[in-house]
PDB file as gemmi writes it, atoms N, CA and C in Angstrom:
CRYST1    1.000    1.000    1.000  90.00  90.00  90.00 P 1                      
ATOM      1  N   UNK A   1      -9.212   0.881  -4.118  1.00  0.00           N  
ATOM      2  CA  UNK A   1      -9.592  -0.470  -4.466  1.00  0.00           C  
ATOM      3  C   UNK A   1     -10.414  -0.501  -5.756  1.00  0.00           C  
ATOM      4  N   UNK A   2     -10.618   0.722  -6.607  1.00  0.00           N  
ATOM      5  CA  UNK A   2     -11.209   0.824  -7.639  1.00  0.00           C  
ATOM      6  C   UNK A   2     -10.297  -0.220  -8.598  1.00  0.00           C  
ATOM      7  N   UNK A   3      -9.183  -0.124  -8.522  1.00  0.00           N  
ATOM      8  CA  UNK A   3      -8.583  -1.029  -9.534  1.00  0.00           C  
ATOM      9  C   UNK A   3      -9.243  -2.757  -9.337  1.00  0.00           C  
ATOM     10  N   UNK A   4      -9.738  -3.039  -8.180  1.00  0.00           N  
ATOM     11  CA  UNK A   4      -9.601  -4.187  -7.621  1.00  0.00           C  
ATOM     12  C   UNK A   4     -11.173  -4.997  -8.399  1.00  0.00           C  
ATOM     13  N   UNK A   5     -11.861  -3.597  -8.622  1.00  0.00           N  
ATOM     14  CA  UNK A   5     -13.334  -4.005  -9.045  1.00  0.00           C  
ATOM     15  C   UNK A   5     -12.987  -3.754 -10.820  1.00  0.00           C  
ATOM     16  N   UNK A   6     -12.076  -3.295 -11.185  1.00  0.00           N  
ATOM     17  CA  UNK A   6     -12.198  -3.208 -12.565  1.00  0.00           C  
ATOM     18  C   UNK A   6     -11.550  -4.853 -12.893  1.00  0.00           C  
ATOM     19  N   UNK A   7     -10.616  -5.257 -12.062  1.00  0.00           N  
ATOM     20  CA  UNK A   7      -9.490  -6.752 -12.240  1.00  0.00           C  
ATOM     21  C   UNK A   7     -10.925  -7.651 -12.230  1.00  0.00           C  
ATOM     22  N   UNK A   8     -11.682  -7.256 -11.301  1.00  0.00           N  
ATOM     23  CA  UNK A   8     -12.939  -8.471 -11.362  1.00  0.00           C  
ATOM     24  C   UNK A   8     -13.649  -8.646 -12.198  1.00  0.00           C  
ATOM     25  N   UNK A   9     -14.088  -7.394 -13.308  1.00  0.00           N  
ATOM     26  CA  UNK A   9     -14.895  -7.459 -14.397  1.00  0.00           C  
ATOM     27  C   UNK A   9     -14.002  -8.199 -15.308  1.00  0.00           C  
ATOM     28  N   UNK A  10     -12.968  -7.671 -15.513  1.00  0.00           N  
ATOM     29  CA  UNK A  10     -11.833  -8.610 -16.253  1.00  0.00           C  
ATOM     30  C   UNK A  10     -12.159 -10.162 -16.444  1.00  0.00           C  
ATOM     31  N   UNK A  11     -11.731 -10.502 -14.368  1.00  0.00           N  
ATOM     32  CA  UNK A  11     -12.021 -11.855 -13.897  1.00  0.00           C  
ATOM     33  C   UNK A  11     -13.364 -12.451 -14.942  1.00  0.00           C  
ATOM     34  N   UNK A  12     -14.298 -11.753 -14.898  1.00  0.00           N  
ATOM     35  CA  UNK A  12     -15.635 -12.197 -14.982  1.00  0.00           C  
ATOM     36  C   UNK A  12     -15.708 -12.689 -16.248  1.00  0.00           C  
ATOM     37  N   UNK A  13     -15.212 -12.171 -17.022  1.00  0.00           N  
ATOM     38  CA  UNK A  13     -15.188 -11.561 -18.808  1.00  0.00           C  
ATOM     39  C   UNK A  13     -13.764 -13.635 -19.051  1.00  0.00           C  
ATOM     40  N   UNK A  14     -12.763 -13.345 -18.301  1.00  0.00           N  
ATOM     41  CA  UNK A  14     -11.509 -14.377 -18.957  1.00  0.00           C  
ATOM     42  C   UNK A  14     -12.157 -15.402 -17.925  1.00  0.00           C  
ATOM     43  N   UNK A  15     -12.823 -15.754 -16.939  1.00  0.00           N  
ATOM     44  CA  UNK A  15     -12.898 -16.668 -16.116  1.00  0.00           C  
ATOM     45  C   UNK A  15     -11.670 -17.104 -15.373  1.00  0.00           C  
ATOM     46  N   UNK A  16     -10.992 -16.136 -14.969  1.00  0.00           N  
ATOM     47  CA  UNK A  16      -9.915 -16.707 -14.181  1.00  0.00           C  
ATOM     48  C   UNK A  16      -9.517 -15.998 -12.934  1.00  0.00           C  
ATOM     49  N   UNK A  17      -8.583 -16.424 -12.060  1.00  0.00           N  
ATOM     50  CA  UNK A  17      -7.858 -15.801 -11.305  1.00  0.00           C  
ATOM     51  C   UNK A  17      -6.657 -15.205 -10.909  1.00  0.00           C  
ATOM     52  N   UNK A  18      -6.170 -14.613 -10.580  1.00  0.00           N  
ATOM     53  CA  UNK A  18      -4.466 -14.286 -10.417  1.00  0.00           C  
ATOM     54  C   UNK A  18      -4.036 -15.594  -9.694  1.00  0.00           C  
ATOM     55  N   UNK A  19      -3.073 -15.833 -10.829  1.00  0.00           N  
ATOM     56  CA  UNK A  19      -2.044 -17.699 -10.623  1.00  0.00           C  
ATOM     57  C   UNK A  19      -1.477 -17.173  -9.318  1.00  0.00           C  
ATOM     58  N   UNK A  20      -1.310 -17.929  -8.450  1.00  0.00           N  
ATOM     59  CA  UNK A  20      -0.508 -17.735  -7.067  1.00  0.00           C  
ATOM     60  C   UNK A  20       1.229 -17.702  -7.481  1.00  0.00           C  
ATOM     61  N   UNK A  21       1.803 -18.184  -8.377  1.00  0.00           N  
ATOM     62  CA  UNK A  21       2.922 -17.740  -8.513  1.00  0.00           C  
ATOM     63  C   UNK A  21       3.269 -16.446  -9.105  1.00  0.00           C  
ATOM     64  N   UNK A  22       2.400 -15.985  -9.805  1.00  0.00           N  
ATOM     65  CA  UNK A  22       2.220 -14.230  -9.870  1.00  0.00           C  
ATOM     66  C   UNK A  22       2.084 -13.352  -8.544  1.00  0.00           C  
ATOM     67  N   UNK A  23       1.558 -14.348  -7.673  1.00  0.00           N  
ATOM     68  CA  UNK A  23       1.011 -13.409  -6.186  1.00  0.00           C  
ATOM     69  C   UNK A  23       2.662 -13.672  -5.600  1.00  0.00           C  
ATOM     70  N   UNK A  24       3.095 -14.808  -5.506  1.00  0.00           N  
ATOM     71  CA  UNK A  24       4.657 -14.817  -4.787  1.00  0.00           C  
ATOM     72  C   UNK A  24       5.548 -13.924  -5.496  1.00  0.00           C  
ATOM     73  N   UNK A  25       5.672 -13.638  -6.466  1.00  0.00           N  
ATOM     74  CA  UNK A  25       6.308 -13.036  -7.664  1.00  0.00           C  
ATOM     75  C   UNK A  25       6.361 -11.287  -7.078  1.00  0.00           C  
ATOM     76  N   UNK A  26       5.267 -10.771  -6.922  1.00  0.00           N  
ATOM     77  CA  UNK A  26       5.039  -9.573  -6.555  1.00  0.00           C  
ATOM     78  C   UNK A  26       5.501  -9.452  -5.010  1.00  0.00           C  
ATOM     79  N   UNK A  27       4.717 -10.258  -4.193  1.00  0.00           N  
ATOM     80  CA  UNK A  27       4.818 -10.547  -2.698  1.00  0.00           C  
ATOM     81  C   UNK A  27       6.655 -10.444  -2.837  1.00  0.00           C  
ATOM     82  N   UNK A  28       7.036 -11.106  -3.093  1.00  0.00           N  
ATOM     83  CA  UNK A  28       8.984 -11.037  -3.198  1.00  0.00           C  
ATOM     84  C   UNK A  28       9.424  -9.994  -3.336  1.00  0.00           C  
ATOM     85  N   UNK A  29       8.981  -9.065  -4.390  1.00  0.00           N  
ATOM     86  CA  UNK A  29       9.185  -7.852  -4.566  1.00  0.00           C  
ATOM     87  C   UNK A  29       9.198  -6.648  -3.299  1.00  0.00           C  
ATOM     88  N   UNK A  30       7.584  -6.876  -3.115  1.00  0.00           N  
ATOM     89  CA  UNK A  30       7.648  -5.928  -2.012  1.00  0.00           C  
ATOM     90  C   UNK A  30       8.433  -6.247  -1.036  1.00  0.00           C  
ATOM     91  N   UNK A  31       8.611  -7.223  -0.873  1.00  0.00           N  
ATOM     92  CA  UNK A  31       9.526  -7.583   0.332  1.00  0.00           C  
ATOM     93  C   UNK A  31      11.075  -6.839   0.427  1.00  0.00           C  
ATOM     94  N   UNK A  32      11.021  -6.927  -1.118  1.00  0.00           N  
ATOM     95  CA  UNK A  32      12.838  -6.305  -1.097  1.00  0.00           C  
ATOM     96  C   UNK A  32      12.617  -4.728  -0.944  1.00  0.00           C  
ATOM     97  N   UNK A  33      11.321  -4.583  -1.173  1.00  0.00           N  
ATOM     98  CA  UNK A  33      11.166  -2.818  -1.516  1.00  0.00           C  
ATOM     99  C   UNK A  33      10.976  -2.546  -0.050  1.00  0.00           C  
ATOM    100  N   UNK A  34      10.223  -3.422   0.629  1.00  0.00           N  
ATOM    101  CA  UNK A  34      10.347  -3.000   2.109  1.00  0.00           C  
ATOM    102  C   UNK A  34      11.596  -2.881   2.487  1.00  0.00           C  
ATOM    103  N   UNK A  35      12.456  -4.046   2.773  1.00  0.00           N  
ATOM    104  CA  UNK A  35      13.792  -4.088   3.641  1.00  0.00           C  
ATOM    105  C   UNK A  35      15.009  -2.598   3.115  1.00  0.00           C  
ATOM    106  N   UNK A  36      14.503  -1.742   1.783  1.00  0.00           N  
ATOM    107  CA  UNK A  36      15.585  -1.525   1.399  1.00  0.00           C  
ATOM    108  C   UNK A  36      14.405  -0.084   2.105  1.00  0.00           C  
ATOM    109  N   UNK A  37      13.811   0.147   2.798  1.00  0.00           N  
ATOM    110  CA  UNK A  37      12.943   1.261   3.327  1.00  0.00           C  
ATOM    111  C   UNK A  37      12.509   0.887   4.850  1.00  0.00           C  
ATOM    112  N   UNK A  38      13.930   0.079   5.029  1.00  0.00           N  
ATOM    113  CA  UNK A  38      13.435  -0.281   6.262  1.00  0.00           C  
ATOM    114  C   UNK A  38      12.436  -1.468   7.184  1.00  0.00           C  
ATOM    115  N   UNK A  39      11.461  -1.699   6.486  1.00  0.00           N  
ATOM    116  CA  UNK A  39      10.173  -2.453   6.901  1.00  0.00           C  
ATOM    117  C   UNK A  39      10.464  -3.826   7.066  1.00  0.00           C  
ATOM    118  N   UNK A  40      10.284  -4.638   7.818  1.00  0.00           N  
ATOM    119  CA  UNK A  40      10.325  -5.927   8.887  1.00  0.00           C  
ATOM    120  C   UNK A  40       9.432  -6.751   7.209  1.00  0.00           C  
ATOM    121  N   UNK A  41      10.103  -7.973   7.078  1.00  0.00           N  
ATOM    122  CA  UNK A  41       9.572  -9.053   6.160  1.00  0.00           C  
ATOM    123  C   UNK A  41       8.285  -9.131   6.558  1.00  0.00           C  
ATOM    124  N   UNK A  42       8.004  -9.348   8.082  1.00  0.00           N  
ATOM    125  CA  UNK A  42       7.028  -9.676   8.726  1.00  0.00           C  
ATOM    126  C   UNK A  42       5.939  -7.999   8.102  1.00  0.00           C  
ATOM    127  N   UNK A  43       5.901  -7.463   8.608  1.00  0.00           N  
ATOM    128  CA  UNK A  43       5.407  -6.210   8.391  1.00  0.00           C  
ATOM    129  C   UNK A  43       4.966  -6.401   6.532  1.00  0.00           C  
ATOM    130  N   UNK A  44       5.094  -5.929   6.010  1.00  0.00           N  
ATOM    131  CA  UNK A  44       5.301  -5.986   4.665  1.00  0.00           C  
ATOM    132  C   UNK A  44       4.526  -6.913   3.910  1.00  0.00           C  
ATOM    133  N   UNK A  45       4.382  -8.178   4.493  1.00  0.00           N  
ATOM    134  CA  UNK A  45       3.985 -10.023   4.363  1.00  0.00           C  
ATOM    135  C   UNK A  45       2.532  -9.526   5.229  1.00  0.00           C  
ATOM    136  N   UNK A  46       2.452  -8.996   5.956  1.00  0.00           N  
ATOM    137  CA  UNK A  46       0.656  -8.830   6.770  1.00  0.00           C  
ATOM    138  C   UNK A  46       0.481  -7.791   5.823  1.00  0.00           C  
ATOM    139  N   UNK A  47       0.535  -6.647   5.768  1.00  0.00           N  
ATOM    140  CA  UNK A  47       0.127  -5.627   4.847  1.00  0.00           C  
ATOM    141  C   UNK A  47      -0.364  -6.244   3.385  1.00  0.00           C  
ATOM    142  N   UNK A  48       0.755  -6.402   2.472  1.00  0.00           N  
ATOM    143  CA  UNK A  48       0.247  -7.084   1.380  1.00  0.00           C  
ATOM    144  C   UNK A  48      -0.982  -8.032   1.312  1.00  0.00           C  
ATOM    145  N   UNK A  49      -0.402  -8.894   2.321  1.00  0.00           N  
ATOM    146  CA  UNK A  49      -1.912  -9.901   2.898  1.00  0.00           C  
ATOM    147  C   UNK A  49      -3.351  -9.464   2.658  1.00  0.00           C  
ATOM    148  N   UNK A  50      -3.102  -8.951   3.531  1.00  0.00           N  
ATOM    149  CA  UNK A  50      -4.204  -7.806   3.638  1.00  0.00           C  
ATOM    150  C   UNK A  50      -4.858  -7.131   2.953  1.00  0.00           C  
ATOM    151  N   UNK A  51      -4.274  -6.369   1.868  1.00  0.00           N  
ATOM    152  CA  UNK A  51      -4.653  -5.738   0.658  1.00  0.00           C  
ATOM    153  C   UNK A  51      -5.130  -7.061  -0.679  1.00  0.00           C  
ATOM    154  N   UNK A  52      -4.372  -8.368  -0.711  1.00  0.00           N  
ATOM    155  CA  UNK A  52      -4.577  -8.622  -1.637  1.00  0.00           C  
ATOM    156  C   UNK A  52      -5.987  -9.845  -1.383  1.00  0.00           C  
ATOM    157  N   UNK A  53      -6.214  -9.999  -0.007  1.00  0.00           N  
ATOM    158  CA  UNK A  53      -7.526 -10.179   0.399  1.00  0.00           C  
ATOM    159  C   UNK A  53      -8.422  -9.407   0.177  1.00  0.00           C  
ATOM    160  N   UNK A  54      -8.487  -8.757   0.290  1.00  0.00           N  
ATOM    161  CA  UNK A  54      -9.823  -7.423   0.098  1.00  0.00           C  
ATOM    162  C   UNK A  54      -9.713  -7.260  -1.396  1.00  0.00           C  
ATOM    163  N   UNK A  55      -8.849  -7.279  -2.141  1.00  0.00           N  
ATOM    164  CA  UNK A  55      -8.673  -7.213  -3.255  1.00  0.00           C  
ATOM    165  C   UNK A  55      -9.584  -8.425  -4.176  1.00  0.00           C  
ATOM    166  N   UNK A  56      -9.176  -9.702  -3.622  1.00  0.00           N  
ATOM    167  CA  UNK A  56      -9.971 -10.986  -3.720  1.00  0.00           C  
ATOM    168  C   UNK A  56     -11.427 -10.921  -3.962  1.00  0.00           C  
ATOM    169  N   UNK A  57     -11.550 -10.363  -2.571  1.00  0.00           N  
ATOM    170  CA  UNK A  57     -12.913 -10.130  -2.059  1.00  0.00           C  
ATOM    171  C   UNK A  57     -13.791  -9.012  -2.781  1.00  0.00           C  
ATOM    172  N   UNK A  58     -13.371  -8.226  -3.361  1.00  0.00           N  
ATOM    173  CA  UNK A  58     -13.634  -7.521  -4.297  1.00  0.00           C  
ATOM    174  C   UNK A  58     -14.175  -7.652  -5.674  1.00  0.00           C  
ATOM    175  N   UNK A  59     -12.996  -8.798  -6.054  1.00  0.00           N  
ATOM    176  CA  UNK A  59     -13.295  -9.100  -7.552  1.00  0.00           C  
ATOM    177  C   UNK A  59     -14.332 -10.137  -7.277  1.00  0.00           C  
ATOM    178  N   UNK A  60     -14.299 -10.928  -6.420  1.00  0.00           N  
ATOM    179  CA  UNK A  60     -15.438 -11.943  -6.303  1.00  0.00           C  
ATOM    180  C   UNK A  60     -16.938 -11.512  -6.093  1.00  0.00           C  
ATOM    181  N   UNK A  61     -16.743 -10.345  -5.810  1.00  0.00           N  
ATOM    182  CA  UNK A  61     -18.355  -9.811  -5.478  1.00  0.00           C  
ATOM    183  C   UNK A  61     -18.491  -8.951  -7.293  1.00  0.00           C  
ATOM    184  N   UNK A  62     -17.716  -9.016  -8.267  1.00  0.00           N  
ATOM    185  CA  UNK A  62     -18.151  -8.229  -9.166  1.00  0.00           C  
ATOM    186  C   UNK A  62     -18.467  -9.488 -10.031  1.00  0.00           C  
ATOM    187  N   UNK A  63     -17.635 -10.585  -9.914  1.00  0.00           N  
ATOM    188  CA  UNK A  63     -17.878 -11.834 -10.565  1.00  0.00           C  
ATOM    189  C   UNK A  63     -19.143 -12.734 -10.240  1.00  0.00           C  
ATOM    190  N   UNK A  64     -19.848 -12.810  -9.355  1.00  0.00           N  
ATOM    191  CA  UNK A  64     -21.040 -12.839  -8.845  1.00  0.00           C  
ATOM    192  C   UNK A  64     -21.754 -12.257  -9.529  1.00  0.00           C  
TER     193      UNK A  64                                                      
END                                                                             
């Protein structure tokens, strides 16, 4: 998650956030990278979730 605190200094520096159609953009991706490795949409869609929360949560505590 080191990357996640360097994206926040970034954040801090441009004042912005990752546009949510960049987040669907990627999110789509993995999705195909899952199914073609097997992995449930569902599966894949919580994971990412997951990561790009903490990820959030990350940059917001460096932007603070």
């Amino acid at each position: 998650m080191d990357i996640a605190d360097e994206i926040g200094g970034l954040t801090k520096q441009r004042s912005h956030f990752c546009k949510n159609t960049r987040w669907h953009e990627i999110l789509g991706k993995m999705i195909l990278e899952g199914e073609q490795r097997n992995l449930s949409e569902e599966f894949v869609i919580q994971v990412f979730k997951a990561i790009h929360q903490e990820s959030i949560n990350r940059q917001e505590r460096v932007v603070r």
